[in-house]
C-alpha positions in Angstrom: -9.9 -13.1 -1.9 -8.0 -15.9 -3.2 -4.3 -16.5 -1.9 -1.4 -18.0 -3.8 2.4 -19.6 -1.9 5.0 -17.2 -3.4 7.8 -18.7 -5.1 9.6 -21.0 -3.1 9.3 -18.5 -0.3 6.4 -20.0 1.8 5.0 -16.6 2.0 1.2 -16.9 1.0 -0.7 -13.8 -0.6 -3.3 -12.5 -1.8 -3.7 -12.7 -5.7 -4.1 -9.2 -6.2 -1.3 -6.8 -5.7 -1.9 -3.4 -4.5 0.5 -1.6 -6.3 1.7 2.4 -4.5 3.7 3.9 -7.1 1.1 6.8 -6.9 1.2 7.2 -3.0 2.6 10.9 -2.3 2.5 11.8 -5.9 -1.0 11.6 -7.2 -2.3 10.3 -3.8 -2.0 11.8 -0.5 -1.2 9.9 2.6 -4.6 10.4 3.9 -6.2 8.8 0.5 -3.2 6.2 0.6 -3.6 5.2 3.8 -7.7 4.5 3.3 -6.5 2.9 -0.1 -4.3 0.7 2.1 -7.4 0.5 5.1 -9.3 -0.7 2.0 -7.5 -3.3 0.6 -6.6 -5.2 4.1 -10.1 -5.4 4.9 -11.1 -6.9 1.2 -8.0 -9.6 2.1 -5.6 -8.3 0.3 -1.7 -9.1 2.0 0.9 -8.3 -1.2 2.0 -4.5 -1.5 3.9 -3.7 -4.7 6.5 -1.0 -3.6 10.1 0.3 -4.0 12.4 2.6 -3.0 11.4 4.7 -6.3 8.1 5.4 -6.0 7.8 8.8 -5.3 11.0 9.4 -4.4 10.7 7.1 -1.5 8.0 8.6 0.0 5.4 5.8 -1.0 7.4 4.1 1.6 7.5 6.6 4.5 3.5 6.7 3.9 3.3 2.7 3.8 5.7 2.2 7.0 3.4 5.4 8.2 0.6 3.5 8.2 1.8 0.2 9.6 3.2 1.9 12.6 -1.0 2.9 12.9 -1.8 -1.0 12.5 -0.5 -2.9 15.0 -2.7 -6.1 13.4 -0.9 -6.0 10.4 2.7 -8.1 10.5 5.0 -9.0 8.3 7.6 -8.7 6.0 7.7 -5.3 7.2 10.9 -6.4 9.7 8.1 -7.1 12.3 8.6 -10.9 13.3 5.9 -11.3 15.8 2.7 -13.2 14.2 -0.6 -11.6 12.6 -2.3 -11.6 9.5 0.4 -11.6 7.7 2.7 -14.1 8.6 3.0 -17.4 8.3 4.7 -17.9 11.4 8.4 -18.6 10.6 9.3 -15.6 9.5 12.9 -16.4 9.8 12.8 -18.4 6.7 10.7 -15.9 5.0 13.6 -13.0 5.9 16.6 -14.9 4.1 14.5 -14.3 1.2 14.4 -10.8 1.3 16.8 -8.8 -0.6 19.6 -7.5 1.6 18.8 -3.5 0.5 15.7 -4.2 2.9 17.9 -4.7 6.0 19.9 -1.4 4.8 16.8 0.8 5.8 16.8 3.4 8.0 15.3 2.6 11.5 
């Protein structure tokens, strides 16, 4: 897997996107969450997802599924270090839009 700095954000990932627009519409949590199991273990760190997809419940099966992996860190609101972060994920949160904060939980 090759890896690629975002933007200005500092935030380096993976050059493939996994995008979940399907995940619990077309794909159940138990084939999005070995979709997700997948694509971690080929490398991959960028999820494509919104509050849309699925009527939100792409989401509930992504934050699902990272509540199973405690190796996997991020921009998920988790600011302790792992795979995913680059280690100063302060700077890395004022980049994040502010409807990301507004979640529940």
């Amino acid at each position: 897997m090759e890896y690629r700095t975002l933007g200005r954000s500092g935030a380096v990932v993976s050059n493939y996107a996994l995008g979940t627009m399907t995940f619990g519409a077309e794909a159940t949590e138990e084939t999005s969450h070995a979709i997700l199991d997948s694509y971690f273990a080929a490398g991959g760190n960028f999820i494509d997802t919104a509050d849309v997809y699925s009527a939100g419940v792409s989401e509930e099966i992504i934050g699902r599924w990272l509540a199973k992996r405690p190796d996997v860190r991020g921009c998920s609101g988790d600011r302790h270090e792992g795979p995913l972060s680059d280690g100063d994920s302060t700077e890395r949160r004022r980049n994040i839009p502010p409807a990301f904060d507004a979640r529940p939980g």
